[in-house]
mmCIF file of the N, C-alpha and C atoms, coordinates in Angstrom:
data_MODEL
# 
_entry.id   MODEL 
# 
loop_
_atom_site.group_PDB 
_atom_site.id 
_atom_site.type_symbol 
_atom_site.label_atom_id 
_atom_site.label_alt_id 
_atom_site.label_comp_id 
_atom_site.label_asym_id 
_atom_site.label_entity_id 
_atom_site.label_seq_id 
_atom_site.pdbx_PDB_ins_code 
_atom_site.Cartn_x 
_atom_site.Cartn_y 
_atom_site.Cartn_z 
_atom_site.occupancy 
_atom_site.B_iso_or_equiv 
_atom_site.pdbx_formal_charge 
_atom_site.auth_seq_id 
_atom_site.auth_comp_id 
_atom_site.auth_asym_id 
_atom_site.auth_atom_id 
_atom_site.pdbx_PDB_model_num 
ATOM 1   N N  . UNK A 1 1  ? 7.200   20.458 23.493 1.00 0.00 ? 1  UNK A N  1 
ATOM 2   C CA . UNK A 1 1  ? 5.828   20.261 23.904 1.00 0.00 ? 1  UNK A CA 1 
ATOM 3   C C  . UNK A 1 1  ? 5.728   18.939 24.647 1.00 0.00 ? 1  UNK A C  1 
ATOM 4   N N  . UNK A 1 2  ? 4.742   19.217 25.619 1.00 0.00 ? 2  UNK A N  1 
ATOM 5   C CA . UNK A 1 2  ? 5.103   17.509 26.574 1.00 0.00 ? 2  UNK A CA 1 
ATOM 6   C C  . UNK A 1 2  ? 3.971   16.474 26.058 1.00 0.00 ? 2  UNK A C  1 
ATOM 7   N N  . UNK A 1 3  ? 4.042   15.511 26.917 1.00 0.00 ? 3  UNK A N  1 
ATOM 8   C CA . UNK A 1 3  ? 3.064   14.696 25.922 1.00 0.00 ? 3  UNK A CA 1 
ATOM 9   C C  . UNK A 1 3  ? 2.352   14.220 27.108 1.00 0.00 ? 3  UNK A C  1 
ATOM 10  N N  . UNK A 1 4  ? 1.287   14.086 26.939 1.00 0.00 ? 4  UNK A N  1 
ATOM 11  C CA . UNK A 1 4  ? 0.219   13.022 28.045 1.00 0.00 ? 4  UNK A CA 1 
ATOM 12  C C  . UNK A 1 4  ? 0.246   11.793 27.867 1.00 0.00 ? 4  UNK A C  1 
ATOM 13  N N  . UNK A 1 5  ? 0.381   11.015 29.323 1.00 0.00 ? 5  UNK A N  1 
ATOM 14  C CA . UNK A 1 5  ? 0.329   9.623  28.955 1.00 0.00 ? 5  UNK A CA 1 
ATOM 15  C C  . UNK A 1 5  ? -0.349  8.820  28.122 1.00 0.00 ? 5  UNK A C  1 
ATOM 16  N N  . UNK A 1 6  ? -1.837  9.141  27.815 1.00 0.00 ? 6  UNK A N  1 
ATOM 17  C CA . UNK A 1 6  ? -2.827  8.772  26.977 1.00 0.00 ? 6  UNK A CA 1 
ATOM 18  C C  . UNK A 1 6  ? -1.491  8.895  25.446 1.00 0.00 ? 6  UNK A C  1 
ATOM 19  N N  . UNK A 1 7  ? -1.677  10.313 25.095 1.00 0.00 ? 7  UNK A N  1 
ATOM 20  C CA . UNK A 1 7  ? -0.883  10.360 23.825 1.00 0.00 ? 7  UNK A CA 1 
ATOM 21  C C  . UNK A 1 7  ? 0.617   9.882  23.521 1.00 0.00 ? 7  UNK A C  1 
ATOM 22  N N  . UNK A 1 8  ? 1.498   9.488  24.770 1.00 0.00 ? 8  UNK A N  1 
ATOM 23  C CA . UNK A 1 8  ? 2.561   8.783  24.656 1.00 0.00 ? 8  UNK A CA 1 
ATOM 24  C C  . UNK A 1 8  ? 2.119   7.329  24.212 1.00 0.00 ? 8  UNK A C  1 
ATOM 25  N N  . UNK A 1 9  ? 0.916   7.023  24.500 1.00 0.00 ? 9  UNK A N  1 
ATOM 26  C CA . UNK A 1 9  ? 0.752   5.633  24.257 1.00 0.00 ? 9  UNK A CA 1 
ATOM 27  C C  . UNK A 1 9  ? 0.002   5.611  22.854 1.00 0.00 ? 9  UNK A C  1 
ATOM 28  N N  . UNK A 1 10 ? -0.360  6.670  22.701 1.00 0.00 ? 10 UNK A N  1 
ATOM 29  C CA . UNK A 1 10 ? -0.859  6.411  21.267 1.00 0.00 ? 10 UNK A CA 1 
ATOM 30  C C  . UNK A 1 10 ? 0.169   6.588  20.060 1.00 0.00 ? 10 UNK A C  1 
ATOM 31  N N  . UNK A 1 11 ? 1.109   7.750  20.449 1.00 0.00 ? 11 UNK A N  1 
ATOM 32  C CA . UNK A 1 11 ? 2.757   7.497  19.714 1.00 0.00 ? 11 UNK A CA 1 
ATOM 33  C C  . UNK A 1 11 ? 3.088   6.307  19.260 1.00 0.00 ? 11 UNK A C  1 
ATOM 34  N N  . UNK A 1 12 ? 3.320   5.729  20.714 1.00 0.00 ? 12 UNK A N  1 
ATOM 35  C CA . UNK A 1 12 ? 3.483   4.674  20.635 1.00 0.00 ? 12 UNK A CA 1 
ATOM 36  C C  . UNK A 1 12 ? 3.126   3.264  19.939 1.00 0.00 ? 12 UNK A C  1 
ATOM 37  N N  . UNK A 1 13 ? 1.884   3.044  20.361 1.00 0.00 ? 13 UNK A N  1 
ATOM 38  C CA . UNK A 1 13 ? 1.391   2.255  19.118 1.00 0.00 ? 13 UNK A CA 1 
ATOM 39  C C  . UNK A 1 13 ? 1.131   2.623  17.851 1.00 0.00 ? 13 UNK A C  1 
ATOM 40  N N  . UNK A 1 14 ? 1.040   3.612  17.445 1.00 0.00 ? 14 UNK A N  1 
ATOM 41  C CA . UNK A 1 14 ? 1.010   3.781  15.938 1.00 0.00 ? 14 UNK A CA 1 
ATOM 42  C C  . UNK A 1 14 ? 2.068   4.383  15.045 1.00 0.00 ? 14 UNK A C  1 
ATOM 43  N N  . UNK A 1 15 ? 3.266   3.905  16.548 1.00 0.00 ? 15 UNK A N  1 
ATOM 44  C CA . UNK A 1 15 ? 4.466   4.420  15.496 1.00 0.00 ? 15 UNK A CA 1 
ATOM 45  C C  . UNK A 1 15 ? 5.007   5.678  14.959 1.00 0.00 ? 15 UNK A C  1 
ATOM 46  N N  . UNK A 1 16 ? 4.511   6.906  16.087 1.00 0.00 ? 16 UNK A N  1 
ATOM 47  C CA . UNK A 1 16 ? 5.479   8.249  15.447 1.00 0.00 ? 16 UNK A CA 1 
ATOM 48  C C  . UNK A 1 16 ? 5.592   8.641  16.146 1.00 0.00 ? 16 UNK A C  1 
ATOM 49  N N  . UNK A 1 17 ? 7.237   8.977  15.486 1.00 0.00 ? 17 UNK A N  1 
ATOM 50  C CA . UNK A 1 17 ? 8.348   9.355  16.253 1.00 0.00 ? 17 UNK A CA 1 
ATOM 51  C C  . UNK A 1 17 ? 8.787   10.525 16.800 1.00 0.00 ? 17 UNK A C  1 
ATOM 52  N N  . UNK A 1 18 ? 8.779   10.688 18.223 1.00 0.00 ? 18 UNK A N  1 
ATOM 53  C CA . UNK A 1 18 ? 8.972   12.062 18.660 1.00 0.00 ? 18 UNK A CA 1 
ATOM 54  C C  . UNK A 1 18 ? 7.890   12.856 18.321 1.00 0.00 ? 18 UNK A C  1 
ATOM 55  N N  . UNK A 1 19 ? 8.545   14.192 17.705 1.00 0.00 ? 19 UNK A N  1 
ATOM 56  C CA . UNK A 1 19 ? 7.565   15.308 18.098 1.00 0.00 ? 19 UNK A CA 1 
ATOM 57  C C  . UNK A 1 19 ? 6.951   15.265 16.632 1.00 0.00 ? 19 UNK A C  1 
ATOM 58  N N  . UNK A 1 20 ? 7.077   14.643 15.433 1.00 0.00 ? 20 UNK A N  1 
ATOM 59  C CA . UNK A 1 20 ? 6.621   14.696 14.301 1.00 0.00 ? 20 UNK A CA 1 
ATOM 60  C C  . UNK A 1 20 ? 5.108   15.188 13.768 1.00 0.00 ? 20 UNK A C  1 
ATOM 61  N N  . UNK A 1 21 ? 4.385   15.751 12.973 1.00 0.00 ? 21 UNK A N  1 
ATOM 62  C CA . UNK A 1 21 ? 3.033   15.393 13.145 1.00 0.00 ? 21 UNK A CA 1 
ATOM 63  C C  . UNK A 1 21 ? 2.798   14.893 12.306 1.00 0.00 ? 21 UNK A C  1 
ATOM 64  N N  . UNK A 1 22 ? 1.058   14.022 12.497 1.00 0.00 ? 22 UNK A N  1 
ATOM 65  C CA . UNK A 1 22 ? 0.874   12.741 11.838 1.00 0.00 ? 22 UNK A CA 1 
ATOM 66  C C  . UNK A 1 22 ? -0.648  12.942 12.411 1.00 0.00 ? 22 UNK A C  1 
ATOM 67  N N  . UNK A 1 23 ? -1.136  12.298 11.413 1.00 0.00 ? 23 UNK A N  1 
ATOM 68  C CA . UNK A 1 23 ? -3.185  12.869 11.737 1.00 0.00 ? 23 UNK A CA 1 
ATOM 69  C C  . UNK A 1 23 ? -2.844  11.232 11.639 1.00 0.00 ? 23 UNK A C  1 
ATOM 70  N N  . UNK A 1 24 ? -3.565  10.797 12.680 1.00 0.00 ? 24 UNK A N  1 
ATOM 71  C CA . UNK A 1 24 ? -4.334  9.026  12.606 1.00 0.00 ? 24 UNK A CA 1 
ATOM 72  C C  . UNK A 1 24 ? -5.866  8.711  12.415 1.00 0.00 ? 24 UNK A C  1 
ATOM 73  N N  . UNK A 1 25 ? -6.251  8.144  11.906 1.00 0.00 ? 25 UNK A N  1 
ATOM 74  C CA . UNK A 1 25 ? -7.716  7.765  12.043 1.00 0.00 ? 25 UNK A CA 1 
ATOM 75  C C  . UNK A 1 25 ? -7.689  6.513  12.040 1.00 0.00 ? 25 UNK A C  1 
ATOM 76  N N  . UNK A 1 26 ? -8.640  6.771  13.653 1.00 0.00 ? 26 UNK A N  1 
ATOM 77  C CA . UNK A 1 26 ? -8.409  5.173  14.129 1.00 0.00 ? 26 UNK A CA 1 
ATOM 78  C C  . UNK A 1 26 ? -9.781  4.487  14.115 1.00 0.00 ? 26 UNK A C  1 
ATOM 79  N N  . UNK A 1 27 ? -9.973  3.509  13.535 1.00 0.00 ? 27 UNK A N  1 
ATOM 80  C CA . UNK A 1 27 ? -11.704 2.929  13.394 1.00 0.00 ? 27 UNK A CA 1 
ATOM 81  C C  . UNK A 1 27 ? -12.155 2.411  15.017 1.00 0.00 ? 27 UNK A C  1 
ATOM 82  N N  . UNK A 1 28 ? -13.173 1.948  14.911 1.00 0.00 ? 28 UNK A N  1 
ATOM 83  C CA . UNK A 1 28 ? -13.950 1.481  16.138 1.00 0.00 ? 28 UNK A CA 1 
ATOM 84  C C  . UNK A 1 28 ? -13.444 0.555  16.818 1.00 0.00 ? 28 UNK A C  1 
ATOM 85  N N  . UNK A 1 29 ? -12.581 -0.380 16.166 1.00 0.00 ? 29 UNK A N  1 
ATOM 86  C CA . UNK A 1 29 ? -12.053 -1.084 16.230 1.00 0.00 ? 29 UNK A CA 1 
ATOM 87  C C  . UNK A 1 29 ? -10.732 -1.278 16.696 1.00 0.00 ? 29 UNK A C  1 
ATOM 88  N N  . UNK A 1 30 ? -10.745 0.014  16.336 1.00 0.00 ? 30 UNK A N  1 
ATOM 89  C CA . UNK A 1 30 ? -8.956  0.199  17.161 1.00 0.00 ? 30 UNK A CA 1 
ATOM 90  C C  . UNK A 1 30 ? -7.964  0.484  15.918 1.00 0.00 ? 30 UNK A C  1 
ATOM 91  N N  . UNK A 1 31 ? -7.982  -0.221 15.395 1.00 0.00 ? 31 UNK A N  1 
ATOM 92  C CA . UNK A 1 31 ? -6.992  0.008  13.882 1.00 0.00 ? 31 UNK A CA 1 
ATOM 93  C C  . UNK A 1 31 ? -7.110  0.696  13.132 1.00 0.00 ? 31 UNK A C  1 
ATOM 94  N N  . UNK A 1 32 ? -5.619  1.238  12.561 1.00 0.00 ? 32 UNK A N  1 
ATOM 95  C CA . UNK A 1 32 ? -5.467  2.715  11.577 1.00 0.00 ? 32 UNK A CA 1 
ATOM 96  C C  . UNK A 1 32 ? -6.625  1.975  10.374 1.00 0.00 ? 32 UNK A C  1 
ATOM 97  N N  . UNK A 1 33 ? -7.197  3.448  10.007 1.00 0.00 ? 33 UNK A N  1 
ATOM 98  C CA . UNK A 1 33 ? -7.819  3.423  8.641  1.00 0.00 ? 33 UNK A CA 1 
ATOM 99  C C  . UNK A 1 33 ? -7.320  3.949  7.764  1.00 0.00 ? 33 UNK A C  1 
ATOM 100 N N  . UNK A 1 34 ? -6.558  5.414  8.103  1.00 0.00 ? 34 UNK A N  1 
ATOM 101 C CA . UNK A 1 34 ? -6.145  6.646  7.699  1.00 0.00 ? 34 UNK A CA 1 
ATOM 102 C C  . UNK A 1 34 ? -4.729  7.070  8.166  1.00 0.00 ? 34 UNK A C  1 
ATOM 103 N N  . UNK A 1 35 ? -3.626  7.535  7.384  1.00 0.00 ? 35 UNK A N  1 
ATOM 104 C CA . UNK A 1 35 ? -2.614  8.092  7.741  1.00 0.00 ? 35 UNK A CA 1 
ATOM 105 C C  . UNK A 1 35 ? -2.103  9.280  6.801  1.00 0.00 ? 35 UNK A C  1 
ATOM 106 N N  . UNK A 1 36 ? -1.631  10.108 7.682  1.00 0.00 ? 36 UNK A N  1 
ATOM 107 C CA . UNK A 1 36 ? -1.238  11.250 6.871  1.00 0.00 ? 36 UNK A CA 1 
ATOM 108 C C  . UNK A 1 36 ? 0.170   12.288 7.832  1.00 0.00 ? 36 UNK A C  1 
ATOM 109 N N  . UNK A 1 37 ? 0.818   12.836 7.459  1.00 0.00 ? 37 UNK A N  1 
ATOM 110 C CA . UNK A 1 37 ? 2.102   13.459 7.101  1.00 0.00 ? 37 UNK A CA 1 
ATOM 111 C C  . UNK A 1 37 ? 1.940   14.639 7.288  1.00 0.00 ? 37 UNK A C  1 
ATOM 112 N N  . UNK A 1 38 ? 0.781   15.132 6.627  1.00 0.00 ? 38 UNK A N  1 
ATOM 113 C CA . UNK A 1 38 ? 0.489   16.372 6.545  1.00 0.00 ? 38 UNK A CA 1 
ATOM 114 C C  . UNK A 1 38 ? -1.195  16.425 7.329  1.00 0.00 ? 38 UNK A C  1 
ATOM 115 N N  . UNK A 1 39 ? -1.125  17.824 7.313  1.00 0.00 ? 39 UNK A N  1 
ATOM 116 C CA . UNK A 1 39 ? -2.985  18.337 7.849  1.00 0.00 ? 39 UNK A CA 1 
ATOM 117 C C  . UNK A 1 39 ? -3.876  17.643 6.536  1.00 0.00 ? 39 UNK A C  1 
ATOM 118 N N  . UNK A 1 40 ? -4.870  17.842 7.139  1.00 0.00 ? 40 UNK A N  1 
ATOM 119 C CA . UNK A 1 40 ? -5.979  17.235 6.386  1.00 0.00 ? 40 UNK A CA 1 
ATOM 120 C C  . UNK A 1 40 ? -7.055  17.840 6.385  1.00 0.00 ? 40 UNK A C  1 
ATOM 121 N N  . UNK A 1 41 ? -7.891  19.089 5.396  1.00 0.00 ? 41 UNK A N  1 
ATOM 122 C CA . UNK A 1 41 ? -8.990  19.416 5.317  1.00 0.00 ? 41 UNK A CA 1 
ATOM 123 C C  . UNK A 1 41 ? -9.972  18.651 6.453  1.00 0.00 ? 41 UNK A C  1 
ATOM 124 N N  . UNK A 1 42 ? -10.975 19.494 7.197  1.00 0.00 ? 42 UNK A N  1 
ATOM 125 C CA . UNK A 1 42 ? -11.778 18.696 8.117  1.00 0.00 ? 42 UNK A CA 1 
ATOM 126 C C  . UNK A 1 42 ? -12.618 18.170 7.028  1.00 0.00 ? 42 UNK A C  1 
ATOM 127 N N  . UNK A 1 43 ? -13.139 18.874 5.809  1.00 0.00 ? 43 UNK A N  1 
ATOM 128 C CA . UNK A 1 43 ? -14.118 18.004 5.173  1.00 0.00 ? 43 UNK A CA 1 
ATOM 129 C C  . UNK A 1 43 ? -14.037 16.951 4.482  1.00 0.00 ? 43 UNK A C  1 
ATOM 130 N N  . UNK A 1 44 ? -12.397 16.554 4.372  1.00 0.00 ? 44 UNK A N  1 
ATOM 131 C CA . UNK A 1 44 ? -12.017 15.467 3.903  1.00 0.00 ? 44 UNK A CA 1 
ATOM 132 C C  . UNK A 1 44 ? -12.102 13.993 4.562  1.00 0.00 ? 44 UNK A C  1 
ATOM 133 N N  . UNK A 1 45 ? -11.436 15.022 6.067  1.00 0.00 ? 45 UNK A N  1 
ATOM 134 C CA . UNK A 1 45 ? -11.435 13.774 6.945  1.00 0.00 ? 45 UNK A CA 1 
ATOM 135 C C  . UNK A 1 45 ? -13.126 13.095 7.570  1.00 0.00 ? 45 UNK A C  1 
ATOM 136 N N  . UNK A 1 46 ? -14.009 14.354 7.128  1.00 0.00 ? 46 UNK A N  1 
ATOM 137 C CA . UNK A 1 46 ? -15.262 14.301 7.778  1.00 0.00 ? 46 UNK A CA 1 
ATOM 138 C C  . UNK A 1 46 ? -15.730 12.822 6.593  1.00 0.00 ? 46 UNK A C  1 
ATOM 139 N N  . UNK A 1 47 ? -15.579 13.213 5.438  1.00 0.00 ? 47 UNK A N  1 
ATOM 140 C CA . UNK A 1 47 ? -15.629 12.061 3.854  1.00 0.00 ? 47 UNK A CA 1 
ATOM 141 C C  . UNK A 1 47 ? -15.280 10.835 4.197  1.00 0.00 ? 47 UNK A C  1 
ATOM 142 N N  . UNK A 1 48 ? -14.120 10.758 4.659  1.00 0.00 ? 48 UNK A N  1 
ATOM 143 C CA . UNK A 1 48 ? -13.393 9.411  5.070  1.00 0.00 ? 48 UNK A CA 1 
ATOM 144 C C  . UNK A 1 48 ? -13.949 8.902  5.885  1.00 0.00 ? 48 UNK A C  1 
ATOM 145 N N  . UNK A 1 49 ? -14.452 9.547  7.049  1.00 0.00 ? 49 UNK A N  1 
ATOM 146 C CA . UNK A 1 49 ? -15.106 9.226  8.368  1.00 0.00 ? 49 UNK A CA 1 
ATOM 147 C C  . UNK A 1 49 ? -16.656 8.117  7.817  1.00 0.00 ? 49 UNK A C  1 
ATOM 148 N N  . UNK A 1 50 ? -17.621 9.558  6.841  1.00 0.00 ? 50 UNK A N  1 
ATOM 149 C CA . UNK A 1 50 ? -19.041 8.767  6.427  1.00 0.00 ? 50 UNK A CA 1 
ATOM 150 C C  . UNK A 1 50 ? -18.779 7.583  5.239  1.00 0.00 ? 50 UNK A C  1 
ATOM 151 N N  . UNK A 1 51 ? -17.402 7.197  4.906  1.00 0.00 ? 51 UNK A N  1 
ATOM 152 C CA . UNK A 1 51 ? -17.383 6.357  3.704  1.00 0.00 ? 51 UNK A CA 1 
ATOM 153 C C  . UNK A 1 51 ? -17.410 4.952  4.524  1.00 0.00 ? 51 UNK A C  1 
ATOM 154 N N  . UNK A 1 52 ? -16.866 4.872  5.723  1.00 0.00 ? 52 UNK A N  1 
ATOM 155 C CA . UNK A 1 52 ? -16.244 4.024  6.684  1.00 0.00 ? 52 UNK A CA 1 
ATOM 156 C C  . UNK A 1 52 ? -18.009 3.055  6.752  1.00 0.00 ? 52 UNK A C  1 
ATOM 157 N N  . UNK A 1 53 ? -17.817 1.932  6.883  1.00 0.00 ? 53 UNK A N  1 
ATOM 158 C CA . UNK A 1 53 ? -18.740 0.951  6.577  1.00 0.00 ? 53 UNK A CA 1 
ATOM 159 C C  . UNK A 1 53 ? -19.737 1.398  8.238  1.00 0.00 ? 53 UNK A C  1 
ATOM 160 N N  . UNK A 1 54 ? -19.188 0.941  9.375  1.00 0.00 ? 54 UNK A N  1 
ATOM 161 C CA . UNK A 1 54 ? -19.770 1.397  10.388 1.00 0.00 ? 54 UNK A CA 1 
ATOM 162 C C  . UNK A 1 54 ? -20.892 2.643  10.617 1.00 0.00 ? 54 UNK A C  1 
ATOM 163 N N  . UNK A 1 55 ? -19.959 3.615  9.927  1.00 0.00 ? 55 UNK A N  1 
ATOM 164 C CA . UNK A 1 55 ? -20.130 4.696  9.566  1.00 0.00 ? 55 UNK A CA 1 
ATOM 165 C C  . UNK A 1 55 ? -21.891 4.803  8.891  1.00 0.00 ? 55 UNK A C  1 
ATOM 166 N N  . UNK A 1 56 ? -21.411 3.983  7.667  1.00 0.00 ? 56 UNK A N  1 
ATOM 167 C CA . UNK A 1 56 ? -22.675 4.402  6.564  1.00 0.00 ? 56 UNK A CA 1 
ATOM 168 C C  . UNK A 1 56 ? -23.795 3.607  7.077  1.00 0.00 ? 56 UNK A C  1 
ATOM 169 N N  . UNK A 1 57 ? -23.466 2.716  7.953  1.00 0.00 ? 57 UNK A N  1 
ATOM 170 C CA . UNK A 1 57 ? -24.653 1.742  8.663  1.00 0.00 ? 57 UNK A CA 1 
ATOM 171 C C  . UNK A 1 57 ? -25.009 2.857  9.523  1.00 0.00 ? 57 UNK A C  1 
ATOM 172 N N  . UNK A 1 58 ? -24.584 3.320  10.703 1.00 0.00 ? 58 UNK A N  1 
ATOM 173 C CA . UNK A 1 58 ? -25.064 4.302  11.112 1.00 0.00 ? 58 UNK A CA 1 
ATOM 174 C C  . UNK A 1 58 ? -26.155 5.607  10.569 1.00 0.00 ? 58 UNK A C  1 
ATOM 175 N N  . UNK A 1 59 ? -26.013 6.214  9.205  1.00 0.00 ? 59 UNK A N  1 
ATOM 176 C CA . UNK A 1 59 ? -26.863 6.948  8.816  1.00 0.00 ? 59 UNK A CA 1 
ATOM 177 C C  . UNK A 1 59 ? -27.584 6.286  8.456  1.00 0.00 ? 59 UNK A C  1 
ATOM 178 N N  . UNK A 1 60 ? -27.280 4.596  7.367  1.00 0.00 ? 60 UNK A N  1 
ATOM 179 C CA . UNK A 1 60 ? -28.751 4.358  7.130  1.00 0.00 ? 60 UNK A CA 1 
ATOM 180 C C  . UNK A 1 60 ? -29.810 3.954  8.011  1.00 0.00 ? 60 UNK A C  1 
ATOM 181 N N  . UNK A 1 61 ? -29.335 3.320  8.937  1.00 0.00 ? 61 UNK A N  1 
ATOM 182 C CA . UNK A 1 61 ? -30.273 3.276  10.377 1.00 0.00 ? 61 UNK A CA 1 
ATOM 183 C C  . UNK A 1 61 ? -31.095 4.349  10.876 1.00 0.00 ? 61 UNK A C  1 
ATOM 184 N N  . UNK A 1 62 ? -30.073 5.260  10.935 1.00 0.00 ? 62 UNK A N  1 
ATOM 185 C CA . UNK A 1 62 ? -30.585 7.057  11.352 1.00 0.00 ? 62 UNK A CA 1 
ATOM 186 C C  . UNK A 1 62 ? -31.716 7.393  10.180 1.00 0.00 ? 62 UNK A C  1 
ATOM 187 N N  . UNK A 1 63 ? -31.484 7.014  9.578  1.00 0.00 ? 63 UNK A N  1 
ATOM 188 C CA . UNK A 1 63 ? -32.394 7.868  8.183  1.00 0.00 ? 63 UNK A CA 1 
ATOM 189 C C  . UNK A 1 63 ? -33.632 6.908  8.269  1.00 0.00 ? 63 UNK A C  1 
ATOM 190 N N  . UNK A 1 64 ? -33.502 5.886  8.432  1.00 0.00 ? 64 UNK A N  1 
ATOM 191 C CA . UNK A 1 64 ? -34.769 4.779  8.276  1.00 0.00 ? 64 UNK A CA 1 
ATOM 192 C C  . UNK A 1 64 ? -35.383 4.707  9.605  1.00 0.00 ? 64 UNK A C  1 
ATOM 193 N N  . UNK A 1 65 ? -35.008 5.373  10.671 1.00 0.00 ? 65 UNK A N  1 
ATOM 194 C CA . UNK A 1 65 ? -36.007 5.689  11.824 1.00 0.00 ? 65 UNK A CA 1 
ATOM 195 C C  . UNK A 1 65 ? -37.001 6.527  11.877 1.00 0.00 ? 65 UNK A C  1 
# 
C-alpha cells in the first residue's frame, strides 16, 4: 500500500514503522495523547476525545450558550 506524503510524515514523526498499524491521537497541540497497536472501538476513541481538557471546555461553553 503506498503512502502519501502527508502520511509519510506522520509515520514519521510518531514513529511507525513501515506498513504496521497504529491508531494515533494527536491533541490540538500536536502531541500524542493516545496510542494503540490494535483498532479501537469508535466509542472509545469518541470517550477519550470528550475527556480531553480542550475538549470538555468546548461542550461546557457549547452548553452555556
Amino acid at each position: 500500500m503506498g503512502d502519501t506524503p502527508a502520511g509519510g510524515a506522520a509515520r514519521r514523526q510518531f514513529g511507525i514503522e513501515g506498513e504496521t498499524f497504529t491508531v494515533v491521537l494527536v491533541g490540538k497541540d500536536g502531541g500524542e495523547k493516545f496510542r494503540s497497536a490494535e483498532p479501537i472501538r469508535p466509542r472509545d476513541l469518541f470517550d477519550r476525545i470528550d475527556a480531553m481538557p480542550m475538549r470538555r471546555r468546548e461542550i461546557r461553553e457549547r452548553d452555556a450558550g
